[in-house]
TITI-963570 format. One record per atom (N, C-alpha, C, O, CB): x, y, z. Coordinates in steps of 0.05 Angstrom, whole numbers, plus 5000, padded with zeros to 4 digits. Glycine has a CB too. Layout:
<rs>
XYZ...
</rs>
This chain:
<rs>
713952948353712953178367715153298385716953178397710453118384714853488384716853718402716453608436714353518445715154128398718153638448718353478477717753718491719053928490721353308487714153628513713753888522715653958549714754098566710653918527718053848551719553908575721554198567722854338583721453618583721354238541722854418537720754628530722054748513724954348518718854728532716954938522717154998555718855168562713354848503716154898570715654948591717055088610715955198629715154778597719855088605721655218625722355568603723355768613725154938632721655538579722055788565719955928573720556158581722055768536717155838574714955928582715556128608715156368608713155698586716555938631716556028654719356258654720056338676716555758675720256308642722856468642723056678623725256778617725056298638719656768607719856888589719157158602717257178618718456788567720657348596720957638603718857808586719657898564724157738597716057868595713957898588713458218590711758298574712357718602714458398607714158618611714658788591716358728574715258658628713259068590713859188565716059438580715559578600710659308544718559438566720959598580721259858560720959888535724059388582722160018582723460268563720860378544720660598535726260128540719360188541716860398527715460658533714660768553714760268526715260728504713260938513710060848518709160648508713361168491708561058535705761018530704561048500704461258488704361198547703460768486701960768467699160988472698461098494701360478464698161018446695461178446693661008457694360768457694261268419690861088470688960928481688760718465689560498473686661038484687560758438686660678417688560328408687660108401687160958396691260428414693460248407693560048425694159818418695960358406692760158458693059938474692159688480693659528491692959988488689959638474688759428463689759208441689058978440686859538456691559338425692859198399695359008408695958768405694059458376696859298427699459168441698458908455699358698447700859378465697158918471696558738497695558528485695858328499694658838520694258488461693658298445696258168439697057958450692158398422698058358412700658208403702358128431703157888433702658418383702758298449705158118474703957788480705157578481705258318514700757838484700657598484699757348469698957128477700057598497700357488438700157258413703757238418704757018417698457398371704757378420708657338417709157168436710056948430711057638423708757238464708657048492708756708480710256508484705157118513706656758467705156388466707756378436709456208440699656318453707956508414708556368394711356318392712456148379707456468374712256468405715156418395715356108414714855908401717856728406716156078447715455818448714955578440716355378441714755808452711655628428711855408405713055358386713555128377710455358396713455528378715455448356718355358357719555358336715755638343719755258386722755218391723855418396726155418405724155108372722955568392724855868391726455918424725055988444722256198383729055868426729855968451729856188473729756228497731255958448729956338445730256678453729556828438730256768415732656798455727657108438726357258422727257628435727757708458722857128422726957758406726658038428725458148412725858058389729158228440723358388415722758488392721758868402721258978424720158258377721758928377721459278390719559378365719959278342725259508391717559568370715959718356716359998365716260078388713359628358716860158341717460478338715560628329714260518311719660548320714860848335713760988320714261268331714361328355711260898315714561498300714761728313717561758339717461888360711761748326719561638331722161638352721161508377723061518393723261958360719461418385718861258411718160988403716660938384716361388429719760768421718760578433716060478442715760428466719860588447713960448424712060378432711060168437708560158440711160448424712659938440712759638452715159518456716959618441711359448435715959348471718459228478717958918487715958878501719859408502718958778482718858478492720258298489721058258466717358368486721358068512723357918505721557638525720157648545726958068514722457438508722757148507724157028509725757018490722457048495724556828535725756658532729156688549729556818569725456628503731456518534733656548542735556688520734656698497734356298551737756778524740256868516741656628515742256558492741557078533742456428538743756318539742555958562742755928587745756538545741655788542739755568559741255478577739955418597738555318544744455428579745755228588745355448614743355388627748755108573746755688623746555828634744755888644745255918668747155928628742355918638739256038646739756278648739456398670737655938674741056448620741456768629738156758605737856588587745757008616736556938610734257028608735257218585737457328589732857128636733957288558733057438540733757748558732657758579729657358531735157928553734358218573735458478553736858448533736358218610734658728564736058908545738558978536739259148519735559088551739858798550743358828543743958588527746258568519745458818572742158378520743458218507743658228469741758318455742257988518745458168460746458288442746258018412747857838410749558388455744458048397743957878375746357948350747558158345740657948365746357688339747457658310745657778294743257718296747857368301746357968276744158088253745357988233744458098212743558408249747057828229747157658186747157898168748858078163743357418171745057858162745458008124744558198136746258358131743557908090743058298149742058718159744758818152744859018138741158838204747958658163749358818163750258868123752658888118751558728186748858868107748258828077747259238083748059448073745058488064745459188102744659548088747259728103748059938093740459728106748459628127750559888127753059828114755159928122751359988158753059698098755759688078754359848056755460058049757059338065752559798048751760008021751960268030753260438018748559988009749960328063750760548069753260748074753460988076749960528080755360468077758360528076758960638043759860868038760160218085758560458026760460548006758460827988759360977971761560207983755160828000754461147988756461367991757361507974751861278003757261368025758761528043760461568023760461788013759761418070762061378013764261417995763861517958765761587943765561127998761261497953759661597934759561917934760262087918757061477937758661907952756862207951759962357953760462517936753862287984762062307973764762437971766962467942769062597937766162287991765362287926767562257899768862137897770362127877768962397891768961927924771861727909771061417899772361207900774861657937768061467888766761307879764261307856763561547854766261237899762961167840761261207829759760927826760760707820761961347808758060957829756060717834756460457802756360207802752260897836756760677779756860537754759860507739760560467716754860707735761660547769763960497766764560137762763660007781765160627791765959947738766059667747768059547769769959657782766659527724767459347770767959287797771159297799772859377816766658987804771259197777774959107769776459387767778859447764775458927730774459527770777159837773778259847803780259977810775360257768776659687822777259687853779059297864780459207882773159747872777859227838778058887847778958847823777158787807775158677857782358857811781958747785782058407777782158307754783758887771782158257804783157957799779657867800779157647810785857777830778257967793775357967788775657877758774357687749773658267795777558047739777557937715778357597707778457487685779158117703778957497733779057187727776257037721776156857705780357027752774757107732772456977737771356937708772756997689770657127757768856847705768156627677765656867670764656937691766556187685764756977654762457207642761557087617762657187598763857537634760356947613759756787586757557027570757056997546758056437592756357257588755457357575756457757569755157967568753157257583760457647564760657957563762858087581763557987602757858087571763558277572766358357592765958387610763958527616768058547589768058237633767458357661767058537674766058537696768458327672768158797655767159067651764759147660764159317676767059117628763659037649760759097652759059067679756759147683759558937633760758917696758758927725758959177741760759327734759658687748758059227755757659537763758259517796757759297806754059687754759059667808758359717841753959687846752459587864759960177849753459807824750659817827748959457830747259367845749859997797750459357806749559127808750158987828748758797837750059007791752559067840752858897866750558987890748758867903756258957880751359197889749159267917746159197911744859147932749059637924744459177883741659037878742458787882740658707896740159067849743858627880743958337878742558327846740358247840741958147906744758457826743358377798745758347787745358407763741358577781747558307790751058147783751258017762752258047740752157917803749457787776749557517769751157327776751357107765749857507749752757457804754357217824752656987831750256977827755457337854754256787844752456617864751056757885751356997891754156417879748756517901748856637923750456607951750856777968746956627927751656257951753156247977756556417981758056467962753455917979756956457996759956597999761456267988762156227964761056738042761656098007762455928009761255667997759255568007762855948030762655547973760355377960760655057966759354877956760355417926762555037983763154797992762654728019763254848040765454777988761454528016760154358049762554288071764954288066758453988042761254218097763354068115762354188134761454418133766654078111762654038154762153958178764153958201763454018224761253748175766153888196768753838218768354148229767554358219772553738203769654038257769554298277771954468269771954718271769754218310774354288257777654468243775754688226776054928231780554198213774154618208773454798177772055008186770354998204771454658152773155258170772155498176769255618176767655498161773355628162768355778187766255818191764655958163762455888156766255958215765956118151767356318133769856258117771556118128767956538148770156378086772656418086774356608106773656828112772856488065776856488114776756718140779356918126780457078141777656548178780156898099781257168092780857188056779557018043784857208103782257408046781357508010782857258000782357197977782957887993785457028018786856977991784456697986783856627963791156877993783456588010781056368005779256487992778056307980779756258029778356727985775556757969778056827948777156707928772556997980779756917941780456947917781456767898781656767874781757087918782056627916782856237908780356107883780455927865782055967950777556347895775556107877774356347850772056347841771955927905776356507843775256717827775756517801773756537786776757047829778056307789777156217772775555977765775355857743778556237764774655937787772155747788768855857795767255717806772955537811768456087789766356347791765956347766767756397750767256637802763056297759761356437737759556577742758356537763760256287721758656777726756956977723754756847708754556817683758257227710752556747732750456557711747856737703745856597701749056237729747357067698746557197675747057387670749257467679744757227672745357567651746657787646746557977672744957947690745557897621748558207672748758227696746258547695745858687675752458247706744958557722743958747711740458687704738458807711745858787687740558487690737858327676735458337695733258437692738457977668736658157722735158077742735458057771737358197778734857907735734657987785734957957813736257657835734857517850732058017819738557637831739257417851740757467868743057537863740157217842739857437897741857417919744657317915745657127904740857247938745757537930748757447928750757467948752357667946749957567909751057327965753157437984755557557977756057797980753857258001756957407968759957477952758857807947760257957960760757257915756957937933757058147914757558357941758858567935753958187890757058347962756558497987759258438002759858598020753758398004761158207995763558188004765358297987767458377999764057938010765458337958766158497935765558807957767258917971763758427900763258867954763759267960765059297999765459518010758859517957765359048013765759188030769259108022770659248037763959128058770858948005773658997995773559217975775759247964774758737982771659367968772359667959772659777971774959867972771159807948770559877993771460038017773159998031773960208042770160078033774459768037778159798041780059888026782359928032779459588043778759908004781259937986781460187981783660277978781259787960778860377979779160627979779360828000779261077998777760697967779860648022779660828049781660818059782360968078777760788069783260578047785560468064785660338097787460288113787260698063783260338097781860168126780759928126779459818109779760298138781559828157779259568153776159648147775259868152779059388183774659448136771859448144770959588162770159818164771159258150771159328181770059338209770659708218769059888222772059078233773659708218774260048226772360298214771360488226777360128215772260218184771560478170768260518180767460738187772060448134766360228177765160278193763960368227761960478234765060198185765760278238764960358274764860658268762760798272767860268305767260758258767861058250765861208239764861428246769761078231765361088222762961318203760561268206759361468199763061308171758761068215756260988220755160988246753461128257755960778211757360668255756160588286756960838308755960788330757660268298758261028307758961128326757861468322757261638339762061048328757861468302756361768299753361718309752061888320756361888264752261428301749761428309748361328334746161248343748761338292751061368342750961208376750660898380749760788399748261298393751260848368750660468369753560428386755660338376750560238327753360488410755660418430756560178436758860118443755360498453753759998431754659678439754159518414753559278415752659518466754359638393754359508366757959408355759959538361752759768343757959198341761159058338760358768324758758598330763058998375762458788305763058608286764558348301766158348320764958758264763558188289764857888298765357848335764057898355768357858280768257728330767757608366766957858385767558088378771157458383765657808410765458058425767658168445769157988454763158028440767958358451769658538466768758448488766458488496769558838462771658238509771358188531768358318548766558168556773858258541768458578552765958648575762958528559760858468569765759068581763658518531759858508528759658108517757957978505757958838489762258028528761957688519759857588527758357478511763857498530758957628572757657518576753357678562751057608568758957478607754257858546750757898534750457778511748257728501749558188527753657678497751857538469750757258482751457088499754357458435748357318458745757098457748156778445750156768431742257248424746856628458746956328443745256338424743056448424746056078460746456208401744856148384743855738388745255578400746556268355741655688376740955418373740255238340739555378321738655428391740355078339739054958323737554668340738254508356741054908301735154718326733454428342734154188319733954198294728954468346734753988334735953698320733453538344733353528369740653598326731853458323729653188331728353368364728553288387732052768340727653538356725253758378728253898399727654058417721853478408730653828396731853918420734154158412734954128389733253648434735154368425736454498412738754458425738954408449735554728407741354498400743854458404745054678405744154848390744854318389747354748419748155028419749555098386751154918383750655068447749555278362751555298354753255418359753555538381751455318341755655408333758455568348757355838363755255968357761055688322759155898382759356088398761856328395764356308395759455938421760156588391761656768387763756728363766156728368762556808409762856708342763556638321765156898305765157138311761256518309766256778285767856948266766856958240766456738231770556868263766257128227765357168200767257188177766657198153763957388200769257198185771657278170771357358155769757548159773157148162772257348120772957638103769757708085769157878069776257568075767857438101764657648098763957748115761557778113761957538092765057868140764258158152762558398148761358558162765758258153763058358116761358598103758458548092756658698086762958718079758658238091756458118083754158088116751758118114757557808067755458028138754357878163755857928181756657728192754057608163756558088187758358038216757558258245759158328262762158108206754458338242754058578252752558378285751358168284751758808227753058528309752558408323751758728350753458878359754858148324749058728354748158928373745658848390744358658383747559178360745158978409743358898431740859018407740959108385743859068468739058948425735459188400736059448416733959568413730159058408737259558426736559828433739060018412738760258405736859878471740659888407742859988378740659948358740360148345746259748369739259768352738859658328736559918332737160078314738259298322734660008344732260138349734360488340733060678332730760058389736860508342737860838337737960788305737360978290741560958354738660558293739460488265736160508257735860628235741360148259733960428269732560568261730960788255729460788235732260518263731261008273730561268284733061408255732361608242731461328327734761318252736261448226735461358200735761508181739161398226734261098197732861038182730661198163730661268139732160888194728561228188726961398190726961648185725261718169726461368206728561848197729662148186728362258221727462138240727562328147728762468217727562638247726462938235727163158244730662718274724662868215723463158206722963488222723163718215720863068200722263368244720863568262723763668274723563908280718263418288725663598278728063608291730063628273731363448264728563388308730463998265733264018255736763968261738763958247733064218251736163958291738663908295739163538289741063428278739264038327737963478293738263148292738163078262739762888257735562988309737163148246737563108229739663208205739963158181735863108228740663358222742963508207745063268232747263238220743063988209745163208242747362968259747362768233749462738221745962768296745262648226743562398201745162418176746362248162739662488190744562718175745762798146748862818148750062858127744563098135750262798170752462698167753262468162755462438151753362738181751662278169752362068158751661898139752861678134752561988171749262008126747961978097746462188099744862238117746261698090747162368073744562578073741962458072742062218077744562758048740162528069737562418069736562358031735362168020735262668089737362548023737262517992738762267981737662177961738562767979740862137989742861907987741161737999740361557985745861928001740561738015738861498041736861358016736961138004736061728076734961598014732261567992732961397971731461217964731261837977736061477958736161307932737360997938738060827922738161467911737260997955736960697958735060647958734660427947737760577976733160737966730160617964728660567941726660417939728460787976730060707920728460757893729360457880731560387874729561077871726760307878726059857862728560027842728760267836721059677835730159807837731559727820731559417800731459497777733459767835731559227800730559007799727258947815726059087831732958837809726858707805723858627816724658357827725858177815721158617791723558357855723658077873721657867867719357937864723058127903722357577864720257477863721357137880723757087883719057507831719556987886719356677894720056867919719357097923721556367881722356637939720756627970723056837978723956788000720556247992724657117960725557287975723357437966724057657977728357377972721457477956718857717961717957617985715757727988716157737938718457448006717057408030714057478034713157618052718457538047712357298007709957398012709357718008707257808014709457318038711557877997709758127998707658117966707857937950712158457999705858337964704658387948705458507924704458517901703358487958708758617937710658697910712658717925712858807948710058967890715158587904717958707918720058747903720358617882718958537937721758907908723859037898726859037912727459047936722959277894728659027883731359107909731659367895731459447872735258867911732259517925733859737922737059777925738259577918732759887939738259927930741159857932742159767973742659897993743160217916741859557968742659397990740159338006740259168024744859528007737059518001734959498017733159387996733059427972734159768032731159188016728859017996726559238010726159308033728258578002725059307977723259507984720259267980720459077963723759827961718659297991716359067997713859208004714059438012717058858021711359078001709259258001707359018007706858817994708959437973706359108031704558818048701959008053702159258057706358658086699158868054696359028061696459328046695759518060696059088099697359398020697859618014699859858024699660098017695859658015701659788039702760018054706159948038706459718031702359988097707760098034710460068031712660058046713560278054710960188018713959838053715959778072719759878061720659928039715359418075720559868075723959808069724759678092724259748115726160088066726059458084726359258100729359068095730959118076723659098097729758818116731958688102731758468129731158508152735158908094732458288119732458028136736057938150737958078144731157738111736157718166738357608164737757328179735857268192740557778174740357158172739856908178742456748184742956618163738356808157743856708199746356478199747156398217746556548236748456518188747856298221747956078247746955978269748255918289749056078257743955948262742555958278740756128289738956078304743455898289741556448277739856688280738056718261738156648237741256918281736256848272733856988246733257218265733057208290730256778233732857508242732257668246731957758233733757698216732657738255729458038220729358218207727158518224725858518245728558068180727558768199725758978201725159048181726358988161726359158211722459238180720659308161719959678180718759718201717659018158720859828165720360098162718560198145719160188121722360198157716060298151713560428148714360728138712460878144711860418177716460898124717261148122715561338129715961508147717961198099713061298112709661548115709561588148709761798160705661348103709261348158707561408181710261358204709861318228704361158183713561358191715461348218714561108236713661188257715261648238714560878233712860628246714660458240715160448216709860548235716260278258718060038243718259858267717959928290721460138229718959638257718959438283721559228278721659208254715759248285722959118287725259008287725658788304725458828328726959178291726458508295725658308324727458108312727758088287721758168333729057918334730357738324730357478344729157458365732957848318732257248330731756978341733556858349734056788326730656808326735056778359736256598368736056228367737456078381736156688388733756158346734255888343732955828311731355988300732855698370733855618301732955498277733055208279734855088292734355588254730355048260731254778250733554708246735054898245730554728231734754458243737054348231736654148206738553988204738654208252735354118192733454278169731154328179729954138189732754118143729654648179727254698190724654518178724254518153726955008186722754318199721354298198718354468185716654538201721954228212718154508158716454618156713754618165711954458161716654618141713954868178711354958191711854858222710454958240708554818176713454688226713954538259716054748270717154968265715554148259715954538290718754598317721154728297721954588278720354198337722355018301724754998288724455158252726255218237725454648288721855188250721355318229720755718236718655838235718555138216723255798243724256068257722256208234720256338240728156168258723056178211722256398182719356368183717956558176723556308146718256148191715356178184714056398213712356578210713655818182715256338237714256508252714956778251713756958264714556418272716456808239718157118228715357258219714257438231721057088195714757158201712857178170710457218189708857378181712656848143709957108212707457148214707257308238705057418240705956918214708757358258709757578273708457768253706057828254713257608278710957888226709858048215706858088207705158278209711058048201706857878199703857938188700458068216698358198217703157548172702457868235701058048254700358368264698458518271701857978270703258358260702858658270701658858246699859018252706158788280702458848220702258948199698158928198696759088186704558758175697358738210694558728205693758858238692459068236693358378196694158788259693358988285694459158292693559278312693258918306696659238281698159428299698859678285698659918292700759298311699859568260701359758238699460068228700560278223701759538209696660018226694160098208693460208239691160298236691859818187694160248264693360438285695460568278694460728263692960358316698160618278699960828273699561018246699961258244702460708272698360788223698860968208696461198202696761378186699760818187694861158214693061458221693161578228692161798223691661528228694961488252695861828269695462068247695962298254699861858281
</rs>
């Protein structure tokens, strides 16, 4: 059993107030005040160190809440400046990166990969010229890459976190098979997302990290949004991450490096960045000027076609939905009848994801700061199951008041 000496001091240090919100509808308030205090109690139990989470609708903030700590050793408290690991989310603004480079021409989605990457032609295709994999297939996860970046274990504190540059991941291109046809089906792939963000270097003649701050994070105001280690002033807001080993949590690495999967994971912002990435998400119908800012940086017609199922999701990346799909870099999902666009992330100890409601402009976004060290299913440390049911909460009290407005 989980040692209640450690619930107890999260309990007492959990930042319960709802901030920066707007006033919910009458109707809604009742729903909120319910979920703050199903979130209050659950994250806690569950090990969870640190929690934050935000509900949108209609461009407002209509709930806010944080749990717990940022940092246990410290006793810095969960707060609006503190700044989460988002993992694979950063999967939708690389697609959104290389549309950018689509919609301009110096790209085509059904372009193969090897016209941008030609030491790709080392790799093993038992079913067919390497030719044949697409930019498209990369961004569905229908390749037929692996899924880990890195397929080799270890533990020592020397070994990288990451490959930490192209000649280590290029080192293992002739030990890479393509295990189906590409195209056929749906399998996660990190590599395929570290493939398009070494296109977009290559055709921009920029780093990653650069081409993005430039064209995305900064047009859309994400001021305290940044890839890998943090920029001296915002060191002291990144979150600790944990893993619980036998009910207790251990710090993992700190302020970590993602190295040359950056493009795969390396996105790191407080929720009030992550809350503008949603509001662009979303579109700003009623508001021409704002949405002509949006359409600078993905028209809205580009945005959409990512959305349009490409492959079909199934086992435990449909996360329980009722149907799921990849779109190009976004998992499209459909829970209680309503249709989501959404995307998870997960590594080193973080979990987080969001689910965007398009019809009704409604999305909610929340992340974690601790995991099992193998998660106890259903126990202490099992982050994903409380993820899952977070959602499912809101999606059953909260979601179905917005979407009538």
């Amino acid at each position: 059993m989980r040692p209640r000496l450690f619930v107890l001091p999260v309990l007492l240090a959990a930042t319960l107030a709802l901030v920066h919100a707007q006033a919910p509808p009458p109707r809604a308030q009742g729903a909120l005040n319910s979920f703050k205090a199903y979130y209050a109690a659950a994250v806690p139990r569950a090990g969870v160190v640190g929690s934050s989470v935000r509900v949108v609708h209609d461009d407002q903030v209509v709930f806010s809440d944080m749990v717990g700590w940022a940092n246990l050793e410290k006793r810095r408290p969960v707060d609006d400046e503190t700044a989460f690991h988002w993992a694979s989310i950063t999967k939708t603004f690389t697609g959104i990166a290389l549309m950018q480079l689509r919609d301009r021409g110096l790209v085509r989605l059904d372009d193969p990969i090897v016209k941008y990457i030609p030491e790709l032609r080392e790799i093993h295709d038992p079913f067919g010229p390497v030719e044949a994999i697409t930019l498209r297939h990369l961004l569905s996860h229908s390749a037929g890459f692996r899924n880990p970046t890195w397929p080799w274990g270890g533990d020592k504190p020397w070994q990288p976190f990451e490959p930490p540059g192209w000649l280590q991941l290029r080192a293992m291109f002739p030990y890479t098979e393509i295990l189906f046809p590409p195209g056929s089906k749906y399998s996660y792939s990190n590599p395929g997302l570290v493939f398009i963000g070494k296109v977009i270097e290559r055709v921009t003649n920029e780093d990653y990290e650069t081409y993005v701050e430039k064209n995305v994070l900064r047009p859309l105001e994400m001021s305290r949004a940044y890839f890998d280690k943090s920029p001296y002033f915002l060191v002291r807001h990144r979150a600790e991450s944990y893993f619980l080993r036998n009910g207790k949590p251990e710090p993992a690495r700190f302020d970590f490096d993602t190295g040359v999967t950056v493009s795969n994971g390396g996105l790191n912002a407080p929720l009030g960045d992550m809350v503008k990435y949603l509001r662009f998400l979303m579109g700003a119908p009623g508001d021409a000027a704002r949405q002509a800012r949006y359409d600078e940086v993905l028209p809205r017609a580009s945005l959409e076609e990512m959305w349009k199922p490409i492959v079909p999701v199934e086992g435990d990346d449909a996360n329980g939905a009722e149907r799921a799909s990849m779109g190009l870099a976004f998992f499209l999902e459909r829970h209680g009848g309503l249709d989501f666009v959404a995307h998870s992330g997960g590594q080193n100890g973080f979990i987080s994801h969001f689910y965007v409601h398009l019809p009704s402009r409604t999305a909610y976004i929340v992340a974690f700061n601790t995991l099992g060290d193998p998660p106890a299913p259903g126990g202490a440390g099992d982050t994903r199951k409380l993820d899952r049911e977070i959602r499912d909460y809101l999606f059953a009290h909260v979601f179905p008041l917005y979407v009538r407005d």
